[in-house]
C-alpha positions in Angstrom: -89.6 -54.9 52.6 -86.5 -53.3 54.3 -84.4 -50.5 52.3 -81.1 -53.0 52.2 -83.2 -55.7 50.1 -84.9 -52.8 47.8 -81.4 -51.8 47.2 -80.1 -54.9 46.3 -82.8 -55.8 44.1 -82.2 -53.2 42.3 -78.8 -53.6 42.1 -79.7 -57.1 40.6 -82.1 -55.3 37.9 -79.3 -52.9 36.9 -77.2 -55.7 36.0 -79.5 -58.1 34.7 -80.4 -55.2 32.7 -76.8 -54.0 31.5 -76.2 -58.0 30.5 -79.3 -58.3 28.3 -78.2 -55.0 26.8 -74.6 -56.4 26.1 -75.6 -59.5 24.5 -78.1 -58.2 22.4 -76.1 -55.6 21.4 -72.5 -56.8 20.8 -74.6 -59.1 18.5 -72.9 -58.3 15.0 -75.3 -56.8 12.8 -75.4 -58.9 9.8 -78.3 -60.3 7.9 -78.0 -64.2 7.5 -75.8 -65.4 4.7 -73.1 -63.3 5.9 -70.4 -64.2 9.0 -67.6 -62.0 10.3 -65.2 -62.2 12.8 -62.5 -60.0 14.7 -58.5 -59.7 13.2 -55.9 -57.9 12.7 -54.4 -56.7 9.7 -51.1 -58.5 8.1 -48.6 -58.3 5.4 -45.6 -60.7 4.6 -42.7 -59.6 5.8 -39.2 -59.9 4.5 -35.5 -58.9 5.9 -33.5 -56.5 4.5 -30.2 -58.2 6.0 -26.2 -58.4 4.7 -24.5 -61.2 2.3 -21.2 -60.8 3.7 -20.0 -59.9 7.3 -18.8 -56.4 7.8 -19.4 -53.4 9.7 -22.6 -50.7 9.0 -21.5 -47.2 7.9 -25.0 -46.0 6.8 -28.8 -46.6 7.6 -30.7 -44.2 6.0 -34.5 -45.3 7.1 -35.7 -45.5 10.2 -38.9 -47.4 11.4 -42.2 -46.7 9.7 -40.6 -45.4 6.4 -41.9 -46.4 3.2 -39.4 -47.3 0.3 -39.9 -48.2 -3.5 -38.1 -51.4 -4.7 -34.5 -51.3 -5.6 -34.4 -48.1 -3.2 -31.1 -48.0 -1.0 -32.0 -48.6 2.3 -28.7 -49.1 3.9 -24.7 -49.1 3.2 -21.7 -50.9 4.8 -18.1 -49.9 5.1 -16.6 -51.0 1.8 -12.8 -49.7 2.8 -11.1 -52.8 3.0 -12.6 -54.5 0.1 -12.2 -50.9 -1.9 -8.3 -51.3 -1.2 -8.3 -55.3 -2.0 -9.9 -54.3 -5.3 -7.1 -52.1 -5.8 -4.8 -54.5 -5.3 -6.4 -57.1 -7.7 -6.2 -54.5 -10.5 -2.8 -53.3 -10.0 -2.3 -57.6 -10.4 -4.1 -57.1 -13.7 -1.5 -54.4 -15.1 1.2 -56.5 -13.6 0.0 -59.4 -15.5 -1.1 -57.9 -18.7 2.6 -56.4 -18.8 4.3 -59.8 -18.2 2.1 -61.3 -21.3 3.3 -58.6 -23.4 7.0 -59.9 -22.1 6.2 -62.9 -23.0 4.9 -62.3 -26.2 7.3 -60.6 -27.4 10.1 -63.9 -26.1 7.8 -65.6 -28.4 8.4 -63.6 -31.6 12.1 -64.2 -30.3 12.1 -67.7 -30.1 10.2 -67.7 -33.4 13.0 -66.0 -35.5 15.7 -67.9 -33.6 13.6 -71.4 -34.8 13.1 -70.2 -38.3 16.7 -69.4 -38.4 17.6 -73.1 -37.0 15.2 -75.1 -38.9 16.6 -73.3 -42.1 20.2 -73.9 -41.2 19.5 -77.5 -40.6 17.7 -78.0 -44.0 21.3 -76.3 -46.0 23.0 -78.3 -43.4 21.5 -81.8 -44.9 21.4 -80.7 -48.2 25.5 -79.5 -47.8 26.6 -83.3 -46.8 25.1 -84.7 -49.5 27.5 -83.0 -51.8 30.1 -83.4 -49.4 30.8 -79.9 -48.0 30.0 -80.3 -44.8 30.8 -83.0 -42.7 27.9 -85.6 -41.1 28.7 -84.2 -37.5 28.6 -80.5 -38.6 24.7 -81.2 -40.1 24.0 -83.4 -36.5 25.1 -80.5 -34.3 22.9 -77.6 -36.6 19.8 -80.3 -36.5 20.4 -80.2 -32.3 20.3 -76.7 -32.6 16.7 -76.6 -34.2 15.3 -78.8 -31.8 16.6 -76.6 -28.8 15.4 -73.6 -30.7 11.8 -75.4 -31.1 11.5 -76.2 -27.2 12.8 -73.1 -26.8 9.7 -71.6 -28.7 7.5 -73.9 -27.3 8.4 -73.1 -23.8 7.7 -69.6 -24.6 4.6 -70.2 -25.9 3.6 -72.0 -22.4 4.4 -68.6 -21.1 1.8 -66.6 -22.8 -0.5 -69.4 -21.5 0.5 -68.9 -17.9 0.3 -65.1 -17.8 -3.4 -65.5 -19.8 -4.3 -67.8 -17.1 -3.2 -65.4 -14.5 -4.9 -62.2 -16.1 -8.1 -64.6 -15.8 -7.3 -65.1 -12.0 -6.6 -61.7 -11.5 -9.9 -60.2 -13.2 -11.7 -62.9 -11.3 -10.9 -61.6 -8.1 -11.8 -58.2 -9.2 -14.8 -58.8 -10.5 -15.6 -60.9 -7.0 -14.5 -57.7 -5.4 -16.3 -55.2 -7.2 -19.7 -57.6 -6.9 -19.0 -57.6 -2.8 -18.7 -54.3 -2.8 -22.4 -53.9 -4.7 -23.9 -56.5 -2.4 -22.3 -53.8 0.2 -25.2 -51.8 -0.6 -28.1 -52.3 0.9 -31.5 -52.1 -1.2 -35.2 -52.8 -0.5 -36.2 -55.8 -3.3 -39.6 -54.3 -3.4 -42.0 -51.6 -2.5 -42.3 -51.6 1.6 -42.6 -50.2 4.8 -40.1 -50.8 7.4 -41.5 -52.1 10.3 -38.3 -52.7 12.7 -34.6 -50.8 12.5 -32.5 -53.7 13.6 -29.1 -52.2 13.6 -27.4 -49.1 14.1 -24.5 -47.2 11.8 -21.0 -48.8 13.4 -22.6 -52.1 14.1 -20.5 -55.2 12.9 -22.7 -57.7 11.7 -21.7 -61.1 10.8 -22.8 -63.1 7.2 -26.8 -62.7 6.8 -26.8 -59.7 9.5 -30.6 -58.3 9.7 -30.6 -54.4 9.2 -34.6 -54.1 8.7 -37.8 -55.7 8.5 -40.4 -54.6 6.0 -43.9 -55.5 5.1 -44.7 -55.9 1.7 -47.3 -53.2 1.0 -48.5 -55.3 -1.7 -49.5 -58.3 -0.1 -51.8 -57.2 2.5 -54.6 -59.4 4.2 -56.5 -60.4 7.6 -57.5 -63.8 9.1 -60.7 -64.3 10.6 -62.1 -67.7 12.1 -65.3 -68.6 11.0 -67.3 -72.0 12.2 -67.3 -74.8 10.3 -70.9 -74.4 8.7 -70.0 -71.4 7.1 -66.4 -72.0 6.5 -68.1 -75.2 4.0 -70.3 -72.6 2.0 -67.2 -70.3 1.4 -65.6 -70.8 -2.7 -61.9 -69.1 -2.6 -62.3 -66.0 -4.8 -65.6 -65.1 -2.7 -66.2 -61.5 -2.0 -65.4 -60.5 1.6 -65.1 -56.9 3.5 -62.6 -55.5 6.1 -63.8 -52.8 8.9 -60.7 -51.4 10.8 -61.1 -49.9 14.0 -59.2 -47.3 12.8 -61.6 -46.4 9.9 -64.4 -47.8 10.5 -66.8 -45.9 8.1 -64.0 -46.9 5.1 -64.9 -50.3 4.2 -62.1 -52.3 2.0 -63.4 -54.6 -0.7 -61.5 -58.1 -0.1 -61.7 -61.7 -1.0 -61.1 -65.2 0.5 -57.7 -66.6 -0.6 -57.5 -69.5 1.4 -59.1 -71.6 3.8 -57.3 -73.2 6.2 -58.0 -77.4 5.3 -56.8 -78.1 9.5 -60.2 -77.1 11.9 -59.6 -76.0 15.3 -61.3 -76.5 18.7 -62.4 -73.1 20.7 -60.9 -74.0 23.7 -58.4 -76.2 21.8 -58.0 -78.3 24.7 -61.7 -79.7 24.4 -62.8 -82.0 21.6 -65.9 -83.8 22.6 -69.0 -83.9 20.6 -70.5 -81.5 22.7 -68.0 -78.8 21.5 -68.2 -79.9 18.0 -70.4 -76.5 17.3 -67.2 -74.5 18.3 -64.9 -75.8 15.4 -64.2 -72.8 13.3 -61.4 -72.8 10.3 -58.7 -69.8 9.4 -60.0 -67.6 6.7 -57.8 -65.4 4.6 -59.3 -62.3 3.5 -57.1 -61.0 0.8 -56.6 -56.9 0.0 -56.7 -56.6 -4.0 -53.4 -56.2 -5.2 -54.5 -54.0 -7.6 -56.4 -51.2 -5.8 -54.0 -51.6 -2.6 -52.3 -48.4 -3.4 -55.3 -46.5 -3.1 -55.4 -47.6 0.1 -52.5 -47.6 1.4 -53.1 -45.2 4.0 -54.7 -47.4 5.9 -52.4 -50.1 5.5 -51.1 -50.5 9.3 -49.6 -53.8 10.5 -51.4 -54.9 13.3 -54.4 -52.9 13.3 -57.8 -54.8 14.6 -60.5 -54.5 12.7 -63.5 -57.0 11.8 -63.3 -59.3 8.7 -66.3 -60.4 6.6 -67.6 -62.9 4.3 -70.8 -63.0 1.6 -71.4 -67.0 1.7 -74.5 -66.6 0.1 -74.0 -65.1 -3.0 -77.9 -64.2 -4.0 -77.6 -61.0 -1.4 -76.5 -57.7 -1.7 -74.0 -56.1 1.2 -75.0 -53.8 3.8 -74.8 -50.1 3.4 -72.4 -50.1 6.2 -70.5 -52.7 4.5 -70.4 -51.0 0.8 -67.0 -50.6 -0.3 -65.6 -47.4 -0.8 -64.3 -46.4 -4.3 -61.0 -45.1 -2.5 -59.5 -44.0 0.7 -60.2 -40.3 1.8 -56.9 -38.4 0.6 -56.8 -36.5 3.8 -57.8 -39.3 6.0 -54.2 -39.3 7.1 -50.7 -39.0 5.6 -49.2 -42.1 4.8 -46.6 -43.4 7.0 -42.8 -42.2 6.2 -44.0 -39.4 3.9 -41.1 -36.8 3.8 -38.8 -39.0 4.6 -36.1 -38.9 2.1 -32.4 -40.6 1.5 -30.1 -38.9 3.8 
């Protein structure tokens, strides 16, 4: 045998050698009732964005900062609609002084009408007896009615300047609530993922300034095959393994199944590939003991996801939960990072 066909036989041992060794061990290593599958972590995500256009005076995050609900995250230029308010309220003096204007016409008119009406009663009762004439008592009874229009046209006065007091306030309450909506605060507890805009920025209606990930609503998808996917009950008890922490097992559970199967490739769907239908799995991170994680809450880390579907066994040791995160397994993302 010649010294090229030793070599190449070799060769072909070394890497008949190195593919057994793969396949047997990138097997996972999970006793049978469990399944697992590769992901990457998730949380919903929301936008932080503006109600009304305008231009951006302040952002006071930047990316990977976490922020508690109701936290101000972000402010826009409020100068014009500061000086419109002003202008609405000096239009509420100037209408609160024109009711007391007409008010007052009102107690005017009043007095004139009582006088009137008065004069018209002696009036009617005076040509009875004959000591004043029937057109004298006429023109005093004309005078009553003007005097009552008179009042009554006052009173339609107050009305108006009620009415535009209401308008006035109106537009200074509309005002002072676009000015609030001016500033710019997280609706729950989050980390910012993405700082869309910059301080000086005009943004128009519904302008994006961040998006966050809701660091309560954390959870990975993992795609099982059929024949487990149809032993899993939602609620069952499931683990996470990130890359990232890998001895730190998280404690989840299946929140959803997806009811649509998928071909793996999709584009194949005979009968022969029936055995590589596999379903979406959601493995859902406690609500309840997320903050003690939180560390380790990182959008988009990889990590393996797994699922008991036979109830009857115990987990692992390598896949026992954790009572908590490490505190010093690494500082949460954002920490120090204060409101400028």
């Amino acid at each position: 045998m010649s010294r090229r066909m030793i070599i190449a036989a070799l060769a072909v041992l070394v890497v008949a050698g190195g593919a057994a060794a793969w396949f047997f061990l990138s097997k996972p290593a999970l006793p049978k009732g469990f399944a697992g599958g590769n992901g990457r972590l998730e949380a919903t995500q929301y936008y932080i964005s503006t109600k009304y256009p305008g231009r951006i005076k302040d952002v006071l995050f930047d990316e990977g900062a976490t922020v508690e609900a109701g936290q101000v995250v972000a402010r826009m230029d409020t100068t014009a609609l500061e000086a419109q308010l002003r202008e609405a309220e000096a239009q509420i003096k100037s209408a609160q002084d024109g009711r007391n204007v007409a008010e007052a016409q009102v107690a005017v008119k009043q007095a004139a009408f009582n006088y009137a009406q008065k004069q018209d009663a002696r009036s009617r009762e005076l040509v009875a007896k004959g000591a004043v004439s029937q057109q004298e008592s006429e023109i005093d009874h004309a005078r009553m009615l003007a005097s009552r229009a008179e009042l009554d046209g006052a009173k339609v006065q107050v009305t108006q300047t009620l009415s535009a007091i209401d308008a006035a306030k109106a537009a200074a309450d509309r005002l002072r609530s676009e000015i609030q909506d001016a500033v710019l605060v997280s609706p729950i507890r989050a980390r910012i993922e993405t700082r869309l805009a910059q301080p000086g920025e005009v943004l128009g209606a519904g302008g994006r300034v961040f998006s966050i990930d809701d660091l309560s609503d954390v959870y990975m998808y993992v795609y099982l095959p059929s024949e487990v996917t149809g032993k899993i009950p939602l609620g069952s008890d499931a683990r996470v393994v990130l890359d990232a922490a890998p001895q730190y097992p998280i404690r989840t559970y299946v929140s959803f199944v997806s009811p649509m199967a998928q071909f793996t490739p999709k584009t194949v769907e005979t009968a022969e590939e029936r055995h590589n239908l596999t379903f979406r799995v959601k493995l859902q991170l406690d609500k309840a003991r997320l903050r003690e994680w939180e560390p380790l809450v990182k959008v988009g880390l990889p990590g393996m996801g797994y699922v008991r579907w036979n109830t009857g066994l115990t987990w692992p040791a390598n896949l026992q939960s954790q009572a908590a995160a490490p505190a010093n397994l690494w500082q949460p993302t954002g920490a120090g990072v204060a409101e400028r």
